[in-house]
DSSP file (Angstrom, degrees, kcal/mol; ACC not computed):
  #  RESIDUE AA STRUCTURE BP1 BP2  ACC     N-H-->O    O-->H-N    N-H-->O    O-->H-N    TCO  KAPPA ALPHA  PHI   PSI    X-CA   Y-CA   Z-CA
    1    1 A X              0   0    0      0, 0.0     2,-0.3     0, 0.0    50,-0.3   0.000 360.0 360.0 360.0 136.5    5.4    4.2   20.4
    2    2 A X        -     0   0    0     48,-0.1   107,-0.0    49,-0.0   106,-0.0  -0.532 360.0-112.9 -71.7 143.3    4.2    3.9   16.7
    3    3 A X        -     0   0    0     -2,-0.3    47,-0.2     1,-0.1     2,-0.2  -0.191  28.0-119.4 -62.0 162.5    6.3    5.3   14.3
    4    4 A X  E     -A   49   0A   0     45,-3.0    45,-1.4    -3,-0.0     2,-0.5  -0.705  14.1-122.3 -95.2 170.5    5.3    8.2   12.3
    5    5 A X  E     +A   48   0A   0     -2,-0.2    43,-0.2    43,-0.2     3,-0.1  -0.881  32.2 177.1 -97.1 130.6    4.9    8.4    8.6
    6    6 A X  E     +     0   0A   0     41,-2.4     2,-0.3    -2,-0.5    42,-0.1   0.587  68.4   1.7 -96.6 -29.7    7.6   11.7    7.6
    7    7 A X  E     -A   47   0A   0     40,-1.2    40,-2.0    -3,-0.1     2,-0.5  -0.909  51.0-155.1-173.4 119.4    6.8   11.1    4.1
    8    8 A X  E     -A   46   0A   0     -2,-0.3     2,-0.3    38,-0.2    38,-0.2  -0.967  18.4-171.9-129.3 120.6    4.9    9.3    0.9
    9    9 A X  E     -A   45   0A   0     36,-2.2    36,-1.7    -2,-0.5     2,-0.5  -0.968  12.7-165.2-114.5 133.6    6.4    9.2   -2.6
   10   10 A X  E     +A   44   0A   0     18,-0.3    18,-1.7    -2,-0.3    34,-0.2  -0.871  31.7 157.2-105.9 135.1    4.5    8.0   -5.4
   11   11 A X  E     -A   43   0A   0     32,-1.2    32,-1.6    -2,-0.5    15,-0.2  -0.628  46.9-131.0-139.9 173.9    7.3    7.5   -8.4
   12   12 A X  S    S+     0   0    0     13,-2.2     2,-0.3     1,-0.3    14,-0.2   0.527  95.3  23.8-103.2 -20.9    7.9    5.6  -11.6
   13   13 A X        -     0   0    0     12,-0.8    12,-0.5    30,-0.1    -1,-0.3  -0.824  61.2-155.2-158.5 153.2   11.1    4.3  -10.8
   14   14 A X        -     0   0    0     -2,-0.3     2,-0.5    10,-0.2    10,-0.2  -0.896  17.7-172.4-135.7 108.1   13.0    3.7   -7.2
   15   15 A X  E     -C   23   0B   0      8,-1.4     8,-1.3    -2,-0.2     2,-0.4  -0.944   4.9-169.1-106.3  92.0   17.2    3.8   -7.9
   16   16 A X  E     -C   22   0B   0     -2,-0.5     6,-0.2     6,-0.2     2,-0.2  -0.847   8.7-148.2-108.0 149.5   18.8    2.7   -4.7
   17   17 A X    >   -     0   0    0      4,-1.8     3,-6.0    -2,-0.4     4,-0.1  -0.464  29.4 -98.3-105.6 150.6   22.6    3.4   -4.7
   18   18 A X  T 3  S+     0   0    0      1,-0.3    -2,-0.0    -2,-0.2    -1,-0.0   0.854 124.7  59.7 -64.8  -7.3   25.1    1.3   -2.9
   19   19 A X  T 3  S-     0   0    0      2,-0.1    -1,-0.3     1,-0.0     3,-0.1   0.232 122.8-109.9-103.1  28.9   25.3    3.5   -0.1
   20   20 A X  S <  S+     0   0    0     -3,-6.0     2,-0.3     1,-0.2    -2,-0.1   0.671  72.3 137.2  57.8  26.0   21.6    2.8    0.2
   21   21 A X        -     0   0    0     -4,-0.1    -4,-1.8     2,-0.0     2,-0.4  -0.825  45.5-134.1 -97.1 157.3   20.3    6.3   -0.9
   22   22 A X  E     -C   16   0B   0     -2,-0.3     2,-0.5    -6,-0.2    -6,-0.2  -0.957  13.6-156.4-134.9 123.8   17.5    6.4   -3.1
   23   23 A X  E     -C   15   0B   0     -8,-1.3    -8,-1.4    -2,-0.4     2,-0.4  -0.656  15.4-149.2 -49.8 107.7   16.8    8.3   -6.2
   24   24 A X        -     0   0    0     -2,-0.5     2,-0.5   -10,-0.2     3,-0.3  -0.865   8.7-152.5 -96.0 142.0   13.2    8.6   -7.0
   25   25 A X        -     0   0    0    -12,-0.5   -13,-2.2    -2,-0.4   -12,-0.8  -0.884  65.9  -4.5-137.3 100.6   12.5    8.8  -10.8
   26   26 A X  S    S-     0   0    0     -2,-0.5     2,-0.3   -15,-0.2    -1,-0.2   0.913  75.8-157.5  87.1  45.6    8.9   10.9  -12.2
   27   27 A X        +     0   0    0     -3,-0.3     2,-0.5   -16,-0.1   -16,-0.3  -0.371  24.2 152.2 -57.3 124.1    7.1   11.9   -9.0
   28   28 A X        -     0   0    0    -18,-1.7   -18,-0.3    -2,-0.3     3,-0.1  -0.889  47.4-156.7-154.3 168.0    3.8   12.6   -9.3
   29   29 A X  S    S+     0   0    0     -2,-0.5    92,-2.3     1,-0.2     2,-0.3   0.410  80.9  59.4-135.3 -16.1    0.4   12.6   -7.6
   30   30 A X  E     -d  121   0C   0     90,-0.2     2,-0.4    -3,-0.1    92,-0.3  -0.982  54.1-163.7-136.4 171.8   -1.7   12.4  -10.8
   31   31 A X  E     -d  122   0C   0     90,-2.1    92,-2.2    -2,-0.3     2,-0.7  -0.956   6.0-166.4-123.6 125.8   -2.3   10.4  -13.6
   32   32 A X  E     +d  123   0C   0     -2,-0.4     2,-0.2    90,-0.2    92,-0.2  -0.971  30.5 115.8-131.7 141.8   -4.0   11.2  -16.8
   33   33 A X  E     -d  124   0C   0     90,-2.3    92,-1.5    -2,-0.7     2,-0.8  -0.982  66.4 -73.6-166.1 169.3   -5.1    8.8  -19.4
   34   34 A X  S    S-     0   0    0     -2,-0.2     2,-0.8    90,-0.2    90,-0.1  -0.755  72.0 -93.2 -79.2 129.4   -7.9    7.4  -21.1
   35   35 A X  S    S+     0   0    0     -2,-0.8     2,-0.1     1,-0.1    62,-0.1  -0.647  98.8  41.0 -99.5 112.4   -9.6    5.2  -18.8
   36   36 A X  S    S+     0   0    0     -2,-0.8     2,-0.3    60,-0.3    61,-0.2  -0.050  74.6 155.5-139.3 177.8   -9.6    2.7  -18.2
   37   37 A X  E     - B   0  96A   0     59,-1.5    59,-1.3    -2,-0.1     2,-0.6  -0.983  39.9-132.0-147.2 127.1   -6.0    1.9  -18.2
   38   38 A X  E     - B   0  95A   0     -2,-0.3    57,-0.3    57,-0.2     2,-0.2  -0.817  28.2-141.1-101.4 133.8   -3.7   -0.8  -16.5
   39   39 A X  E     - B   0  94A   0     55,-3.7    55,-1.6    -2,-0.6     3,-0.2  -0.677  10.8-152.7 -84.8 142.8   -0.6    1.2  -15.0
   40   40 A X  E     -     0   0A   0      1,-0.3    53,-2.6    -2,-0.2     2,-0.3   0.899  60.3  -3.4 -89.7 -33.2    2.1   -1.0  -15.6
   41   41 A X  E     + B   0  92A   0     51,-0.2     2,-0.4    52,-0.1    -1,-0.3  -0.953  63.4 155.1-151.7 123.9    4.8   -0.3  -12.7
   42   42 A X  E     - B   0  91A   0     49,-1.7    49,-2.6    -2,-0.3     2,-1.1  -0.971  25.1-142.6-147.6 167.4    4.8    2.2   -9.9
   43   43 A X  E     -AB  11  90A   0    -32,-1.6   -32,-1.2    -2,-0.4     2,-0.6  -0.740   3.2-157.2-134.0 113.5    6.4    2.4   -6.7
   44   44 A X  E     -AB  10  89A   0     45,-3.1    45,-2.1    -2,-1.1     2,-0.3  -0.948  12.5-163.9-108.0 140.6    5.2    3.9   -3.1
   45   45 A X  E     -AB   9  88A   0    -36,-1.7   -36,-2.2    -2,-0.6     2,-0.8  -0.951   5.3-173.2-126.3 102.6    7.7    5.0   -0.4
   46   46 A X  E     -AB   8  87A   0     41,-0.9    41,-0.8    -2,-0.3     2,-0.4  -0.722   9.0-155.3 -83.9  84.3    7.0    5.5    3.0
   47   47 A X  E     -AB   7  86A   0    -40,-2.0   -41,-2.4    -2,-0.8   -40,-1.2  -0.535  10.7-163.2 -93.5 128.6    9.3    6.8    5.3
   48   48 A X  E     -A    5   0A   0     37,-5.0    37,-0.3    -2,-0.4     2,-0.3  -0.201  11.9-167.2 -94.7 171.2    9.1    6.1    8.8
   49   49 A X  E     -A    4   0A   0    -45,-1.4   -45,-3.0    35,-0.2    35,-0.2  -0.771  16.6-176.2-161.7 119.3   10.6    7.6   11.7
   50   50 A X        -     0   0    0     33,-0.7   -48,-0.1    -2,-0.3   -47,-0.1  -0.719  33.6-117.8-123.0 167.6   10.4    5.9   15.0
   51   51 A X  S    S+     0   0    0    -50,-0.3     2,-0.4    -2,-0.2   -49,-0.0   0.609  97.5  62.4 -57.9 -15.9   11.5    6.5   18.9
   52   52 A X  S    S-     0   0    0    -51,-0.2    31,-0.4     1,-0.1    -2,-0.2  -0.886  83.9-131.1-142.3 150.0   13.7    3.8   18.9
   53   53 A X  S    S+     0   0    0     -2,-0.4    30,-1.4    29,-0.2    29,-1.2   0.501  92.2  12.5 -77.9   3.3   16.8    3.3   16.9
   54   54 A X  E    S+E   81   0D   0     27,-0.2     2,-0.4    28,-0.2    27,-0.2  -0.898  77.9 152.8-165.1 123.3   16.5   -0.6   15.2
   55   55 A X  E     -E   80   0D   0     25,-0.8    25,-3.6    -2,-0.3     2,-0.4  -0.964  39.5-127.2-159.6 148.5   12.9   -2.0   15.6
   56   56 A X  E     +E   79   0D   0     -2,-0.4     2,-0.3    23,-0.2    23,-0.2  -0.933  31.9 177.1 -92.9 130.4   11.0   -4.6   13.3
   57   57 A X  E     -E   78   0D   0     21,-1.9    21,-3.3    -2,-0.4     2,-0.6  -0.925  30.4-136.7-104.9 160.5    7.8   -3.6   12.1
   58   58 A X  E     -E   77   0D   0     -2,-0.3    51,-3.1    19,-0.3    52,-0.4  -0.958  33.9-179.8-107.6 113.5    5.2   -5.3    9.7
   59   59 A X  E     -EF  76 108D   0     17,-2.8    17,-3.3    -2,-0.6     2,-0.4  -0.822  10.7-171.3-116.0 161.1    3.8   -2.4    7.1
   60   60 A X  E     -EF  75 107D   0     47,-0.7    47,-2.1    -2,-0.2     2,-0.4  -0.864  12.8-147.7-162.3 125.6    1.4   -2.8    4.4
   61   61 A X  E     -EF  74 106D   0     13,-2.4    13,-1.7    -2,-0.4     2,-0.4  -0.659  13.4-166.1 -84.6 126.7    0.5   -0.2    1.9
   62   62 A X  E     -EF  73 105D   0     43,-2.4    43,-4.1    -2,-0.4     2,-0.6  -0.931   8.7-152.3-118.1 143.2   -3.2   -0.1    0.6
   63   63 A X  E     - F   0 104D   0      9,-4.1     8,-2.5    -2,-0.4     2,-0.7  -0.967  24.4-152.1 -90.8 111.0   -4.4    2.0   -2.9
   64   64 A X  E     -E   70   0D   0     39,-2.3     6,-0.2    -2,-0.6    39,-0.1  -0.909   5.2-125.2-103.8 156.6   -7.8    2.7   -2.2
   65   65 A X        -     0   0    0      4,-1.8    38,-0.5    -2,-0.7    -1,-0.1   0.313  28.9-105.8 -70.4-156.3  -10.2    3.2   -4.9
   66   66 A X  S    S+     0   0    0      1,-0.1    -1,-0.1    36,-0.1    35,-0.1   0.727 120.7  54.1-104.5 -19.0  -12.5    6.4   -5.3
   67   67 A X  S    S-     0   0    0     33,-0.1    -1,-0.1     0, 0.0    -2,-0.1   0.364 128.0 -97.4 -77.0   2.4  -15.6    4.3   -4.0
   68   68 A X  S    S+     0   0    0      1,-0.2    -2,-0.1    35,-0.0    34,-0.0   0.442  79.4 139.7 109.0 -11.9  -13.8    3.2   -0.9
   69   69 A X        -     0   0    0     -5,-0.1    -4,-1.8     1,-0.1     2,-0.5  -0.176  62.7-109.9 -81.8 169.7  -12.6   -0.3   -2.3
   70   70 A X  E     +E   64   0D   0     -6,-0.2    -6,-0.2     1,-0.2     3,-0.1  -0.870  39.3 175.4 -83.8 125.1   -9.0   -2.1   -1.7
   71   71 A X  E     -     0   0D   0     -8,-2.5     2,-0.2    -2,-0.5    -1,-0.2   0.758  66.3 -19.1 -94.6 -67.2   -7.7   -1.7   -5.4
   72   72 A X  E     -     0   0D   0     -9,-0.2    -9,-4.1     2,-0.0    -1,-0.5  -0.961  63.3-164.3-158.7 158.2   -4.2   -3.2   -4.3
   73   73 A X  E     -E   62   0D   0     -2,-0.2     2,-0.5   -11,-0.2   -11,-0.2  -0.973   3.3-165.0-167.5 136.6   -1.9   -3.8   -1.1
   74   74 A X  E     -E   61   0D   0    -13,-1.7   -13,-2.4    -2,-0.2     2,-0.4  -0.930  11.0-179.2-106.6 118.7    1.6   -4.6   -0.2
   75   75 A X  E     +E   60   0D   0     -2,-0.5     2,-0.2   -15,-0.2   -15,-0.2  -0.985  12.5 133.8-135.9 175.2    3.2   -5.9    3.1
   76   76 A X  E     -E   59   0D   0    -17,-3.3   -17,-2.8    -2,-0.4     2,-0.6  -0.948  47.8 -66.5-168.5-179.9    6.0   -6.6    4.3
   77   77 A X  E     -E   58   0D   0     -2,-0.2     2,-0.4   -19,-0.2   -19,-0.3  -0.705  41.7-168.4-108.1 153.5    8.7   -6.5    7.0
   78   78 A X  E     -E   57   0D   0    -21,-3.3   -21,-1.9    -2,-0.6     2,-0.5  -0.854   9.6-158.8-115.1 144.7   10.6   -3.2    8.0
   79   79 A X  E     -E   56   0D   0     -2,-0.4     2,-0.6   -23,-0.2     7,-0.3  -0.981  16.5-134.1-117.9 121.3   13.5   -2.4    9.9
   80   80 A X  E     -E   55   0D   0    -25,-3.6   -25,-0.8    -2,-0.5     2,-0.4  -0.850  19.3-167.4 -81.9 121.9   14.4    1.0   11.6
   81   81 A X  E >  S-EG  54  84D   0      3,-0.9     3,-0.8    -2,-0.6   -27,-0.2  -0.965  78.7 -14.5-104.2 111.7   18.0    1.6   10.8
   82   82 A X  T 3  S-     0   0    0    -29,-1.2   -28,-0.2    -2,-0.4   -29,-0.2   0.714 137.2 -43.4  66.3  31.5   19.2    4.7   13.2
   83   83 A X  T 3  S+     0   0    0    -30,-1.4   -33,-0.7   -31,-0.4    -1,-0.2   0.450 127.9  87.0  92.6   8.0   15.3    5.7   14.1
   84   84 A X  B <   +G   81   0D   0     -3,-0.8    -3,-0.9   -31,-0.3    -1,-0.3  -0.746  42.9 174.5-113.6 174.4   14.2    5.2   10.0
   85   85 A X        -     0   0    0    -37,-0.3   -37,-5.0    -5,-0.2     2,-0.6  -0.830  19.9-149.2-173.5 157.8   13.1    2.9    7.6
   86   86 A X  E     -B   47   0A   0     -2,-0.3     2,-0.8    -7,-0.3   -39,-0.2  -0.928  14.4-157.7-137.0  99.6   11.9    3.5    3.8
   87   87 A X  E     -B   46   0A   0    -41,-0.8   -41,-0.9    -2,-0.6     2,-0.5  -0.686  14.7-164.5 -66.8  74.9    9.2    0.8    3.1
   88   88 A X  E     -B   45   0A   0     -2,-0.8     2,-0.4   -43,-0.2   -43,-0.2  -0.770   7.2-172.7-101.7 128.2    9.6    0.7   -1.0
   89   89 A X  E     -B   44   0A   0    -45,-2.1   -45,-3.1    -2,-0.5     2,-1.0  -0.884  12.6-148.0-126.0 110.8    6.6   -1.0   -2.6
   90   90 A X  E     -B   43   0A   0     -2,-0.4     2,-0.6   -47,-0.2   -47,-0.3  -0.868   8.3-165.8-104.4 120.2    6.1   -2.0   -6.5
   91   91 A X  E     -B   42   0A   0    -49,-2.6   -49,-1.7    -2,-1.0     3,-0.3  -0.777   9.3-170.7 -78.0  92.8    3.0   -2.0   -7.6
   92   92 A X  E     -B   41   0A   0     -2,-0.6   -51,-0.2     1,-0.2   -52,-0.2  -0.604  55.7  -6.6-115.5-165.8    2.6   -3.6  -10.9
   93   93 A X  E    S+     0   0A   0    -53,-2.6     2,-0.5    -2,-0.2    -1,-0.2   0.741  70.7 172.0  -6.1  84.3   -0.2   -3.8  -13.3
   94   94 A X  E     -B   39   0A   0    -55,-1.6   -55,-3.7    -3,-0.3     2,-0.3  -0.716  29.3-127.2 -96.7 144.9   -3.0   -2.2  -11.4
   95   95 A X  E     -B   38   0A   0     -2,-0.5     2,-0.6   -57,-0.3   -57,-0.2  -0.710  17.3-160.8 -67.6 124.5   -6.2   -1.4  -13.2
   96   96 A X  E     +B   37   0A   0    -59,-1.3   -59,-1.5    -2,-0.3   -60,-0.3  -0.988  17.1 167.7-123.3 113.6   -7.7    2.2  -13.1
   97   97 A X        +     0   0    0     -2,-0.6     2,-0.3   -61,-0.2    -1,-0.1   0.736  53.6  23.2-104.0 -12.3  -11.1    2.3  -13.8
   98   98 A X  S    S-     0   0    0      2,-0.1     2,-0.2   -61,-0.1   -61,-0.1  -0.856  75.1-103.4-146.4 169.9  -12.4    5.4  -13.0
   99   99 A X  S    S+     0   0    0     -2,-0.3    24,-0.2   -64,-0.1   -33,-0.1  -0.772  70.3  78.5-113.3 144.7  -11.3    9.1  -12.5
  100  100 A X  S    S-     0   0    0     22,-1.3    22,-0.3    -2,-0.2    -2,-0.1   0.012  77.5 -33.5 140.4 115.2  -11.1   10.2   -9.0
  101  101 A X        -     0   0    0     20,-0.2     2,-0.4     1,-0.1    20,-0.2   0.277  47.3-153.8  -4.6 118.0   -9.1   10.4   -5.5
  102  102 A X        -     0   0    0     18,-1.5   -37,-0.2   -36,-0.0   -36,-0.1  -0.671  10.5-134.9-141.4  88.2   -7.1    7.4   -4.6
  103  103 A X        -     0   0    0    -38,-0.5   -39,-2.3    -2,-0.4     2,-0.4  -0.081   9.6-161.5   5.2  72.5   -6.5    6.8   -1.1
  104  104 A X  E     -F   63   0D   0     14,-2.3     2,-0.3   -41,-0.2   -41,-0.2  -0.557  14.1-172.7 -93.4 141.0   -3.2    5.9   -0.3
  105  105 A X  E     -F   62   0D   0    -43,-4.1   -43,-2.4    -2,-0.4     2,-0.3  -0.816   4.7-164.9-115.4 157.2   -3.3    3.8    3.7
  106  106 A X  E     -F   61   0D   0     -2,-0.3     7,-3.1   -45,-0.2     2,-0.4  -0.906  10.0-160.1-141.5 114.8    0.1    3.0    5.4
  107  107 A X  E     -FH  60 112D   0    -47,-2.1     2,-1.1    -2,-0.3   -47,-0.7  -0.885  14.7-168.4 -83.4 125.6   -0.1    0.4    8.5
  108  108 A X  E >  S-FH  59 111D   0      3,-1.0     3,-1.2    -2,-0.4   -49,-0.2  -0.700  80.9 -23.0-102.6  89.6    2.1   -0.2   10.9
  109  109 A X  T 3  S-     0   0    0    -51,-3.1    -1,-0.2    -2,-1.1   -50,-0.1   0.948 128.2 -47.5  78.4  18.7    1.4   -3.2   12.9
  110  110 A X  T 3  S+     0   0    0    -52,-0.4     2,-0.6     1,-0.1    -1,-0.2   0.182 120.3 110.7  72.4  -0.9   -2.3   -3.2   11.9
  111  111 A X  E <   -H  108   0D   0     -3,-1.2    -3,-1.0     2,-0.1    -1,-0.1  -0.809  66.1-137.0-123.7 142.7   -2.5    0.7   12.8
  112  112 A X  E     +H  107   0D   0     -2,-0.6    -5,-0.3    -5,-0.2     2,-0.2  -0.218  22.8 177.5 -76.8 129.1   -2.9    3.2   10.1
  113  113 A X        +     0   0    0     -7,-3.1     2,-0.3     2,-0.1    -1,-0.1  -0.601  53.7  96.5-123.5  70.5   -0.5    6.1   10.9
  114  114 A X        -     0   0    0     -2,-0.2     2,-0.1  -110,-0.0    -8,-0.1  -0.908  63.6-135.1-134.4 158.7   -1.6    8.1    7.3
  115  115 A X    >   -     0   0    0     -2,-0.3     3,-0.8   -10,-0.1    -2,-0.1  -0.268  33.4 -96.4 -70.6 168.6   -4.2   10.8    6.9
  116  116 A X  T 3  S+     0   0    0      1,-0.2     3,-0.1    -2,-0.1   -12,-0.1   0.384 117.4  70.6 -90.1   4.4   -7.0   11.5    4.5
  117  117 A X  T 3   +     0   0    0      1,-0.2     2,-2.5   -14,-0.1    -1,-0.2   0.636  69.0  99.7 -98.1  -7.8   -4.2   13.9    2.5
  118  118 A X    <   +     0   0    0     -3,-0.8   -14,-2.3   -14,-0.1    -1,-0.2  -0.259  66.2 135.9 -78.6  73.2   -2.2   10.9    1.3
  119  119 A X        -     0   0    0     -2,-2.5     2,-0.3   -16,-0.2   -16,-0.2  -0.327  45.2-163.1-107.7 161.1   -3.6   10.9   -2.2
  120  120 A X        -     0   0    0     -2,-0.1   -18,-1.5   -18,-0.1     2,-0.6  -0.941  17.4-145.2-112.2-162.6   -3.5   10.7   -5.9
  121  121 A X  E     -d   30   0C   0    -92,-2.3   -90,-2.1    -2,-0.3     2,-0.6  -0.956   6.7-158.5-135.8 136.6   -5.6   11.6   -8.2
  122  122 A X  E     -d   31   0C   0     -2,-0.6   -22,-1.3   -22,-0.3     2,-0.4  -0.922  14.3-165.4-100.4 121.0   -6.5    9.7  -12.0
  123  123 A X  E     -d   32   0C   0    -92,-2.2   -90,-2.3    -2,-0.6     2,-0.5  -0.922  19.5-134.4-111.4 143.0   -8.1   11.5  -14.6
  124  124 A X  E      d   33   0C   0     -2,-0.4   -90,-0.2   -92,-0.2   -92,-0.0  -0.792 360.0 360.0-107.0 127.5   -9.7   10.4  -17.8
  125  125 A X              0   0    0    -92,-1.5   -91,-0.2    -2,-0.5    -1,-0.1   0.462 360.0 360.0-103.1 360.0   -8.5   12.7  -21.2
């Protein structure tokens, strides 16, 4: 079975602790700036939840733009540790050109287990 996605945080900062919990640092779902604007570091975190209790997967996090385009995309490999895994992705200097909905995709093996609600949004001030 594919795992599901439980959860997407979009942060400024990722603080993982030695006993591998993780503080996320400025959560937020929008952006306001004058545009356009290159963001310098930000961080997505996907947390999975699978059937089976240690599995490898390959994930790759996509931004899409508000016209539909690949702005920027991360993969990489993932492990479920005890039926989880927390995929943490830095994203640095991405470009924002425009105000508008921005598409965040999560893959699992080449299939997309996110929904159209996994968003943020950029605004121009």
């Amino acid at each position: 079975m594919t795992p599901k996605l439980k959860n997407l945080t979009i942060c400024e900062n990722v603080i993982i602790a030695q006993n591998k919990t993780r503080s996320y640092i400025n959560i937020f779902d929008r952006v306001k700036s004058d545009l356009p604007v290159v963001f310098p570091k930000f961080y997505i975190v996907s947390s999975i939840e699978s059937d089976q209790e240690s599995e490898k997967y390959i994930e790759k996090i996509e931004i899409i733009d508000p016209d539909g385009n690949v702005l920027s995309k991360i993969e990489g490999d993932t492990q479920t540790e005890l039926y989880k895994s927390h995929f943490i992705c830095q994203f640095n200097n991405i470009n924002f050109q425009k105000s508008g909905k921005y598409l965040v995709r999560v893959y699992i093996n080449g299939s997309e287990i996110t929904n159209s609600n996994e968003s943020f949004v950029v605004e121009n001030i």
